[in-house]
N, C-alpha and C positions, 0 to 999 in steps of 0.2 A: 569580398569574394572568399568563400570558405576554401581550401584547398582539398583538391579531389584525396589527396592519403587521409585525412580528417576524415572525409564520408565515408571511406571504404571501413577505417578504422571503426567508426560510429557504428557502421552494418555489422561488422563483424563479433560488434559488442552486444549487439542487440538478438544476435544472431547463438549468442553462447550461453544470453541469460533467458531466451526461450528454451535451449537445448536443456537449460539444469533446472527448468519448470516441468519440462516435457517425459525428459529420459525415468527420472525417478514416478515418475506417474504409471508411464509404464511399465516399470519393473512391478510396484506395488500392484498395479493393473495384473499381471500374468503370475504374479505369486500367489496372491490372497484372494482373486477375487470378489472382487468388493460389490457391494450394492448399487449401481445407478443411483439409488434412491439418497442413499448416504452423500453423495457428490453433491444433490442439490438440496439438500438439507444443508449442509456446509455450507455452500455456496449464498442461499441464502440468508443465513444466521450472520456470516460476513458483511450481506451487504448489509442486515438492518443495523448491525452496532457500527461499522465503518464508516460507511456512510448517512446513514441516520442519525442512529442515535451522538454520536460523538459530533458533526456539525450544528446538529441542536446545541448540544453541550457549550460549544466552542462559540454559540451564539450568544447563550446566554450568560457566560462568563466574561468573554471578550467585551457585552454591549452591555455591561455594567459599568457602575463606578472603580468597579477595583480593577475592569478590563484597562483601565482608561492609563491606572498606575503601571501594570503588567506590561502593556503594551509600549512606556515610555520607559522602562530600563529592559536593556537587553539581559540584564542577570537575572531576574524574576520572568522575563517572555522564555528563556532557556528553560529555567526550573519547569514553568506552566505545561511548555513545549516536553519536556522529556517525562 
């Protein structure tokens, strides 16, 4: 059983690293006037290397021979990792 101060805690953490997503969006948002179109261009360009392109990557390195060595010392999975 988790303890109800844990959840509130959790909410409240969840709760301050939307606000520091949020708040500087819209200051930038009412300062500079940005382009819609910029956002999802961003947005985009994100998903394809974050998620794309870089699981590809991490396939094909992990599901090699050398993934094999990488993956069996944690000193070398760190280095790959950072």
């Amino acid at each position: 059983m988790v303890p109800t101060s844990s959840i509130v805690f959790m909410a409240v953490a969840g709760l301050m690293a939307a606000a520091l997503a949020v708040v500087p969006a819209i200051v930038i948002w009412r300062r500079y006037k940005p382009s819609i179109l910029s956002f999802f261009i961003g947005a985009g360009t994100f998903f394809v290397f974050a998620m794309l392109l870089e699981s590809l990557m991490h396939a094909v390195v992990l599901g090699s021979s050398i993934g094999e060595t990488i993956q069996a010392s944690a000193l070398l999975y760190a280095l790959y990792g950072g």
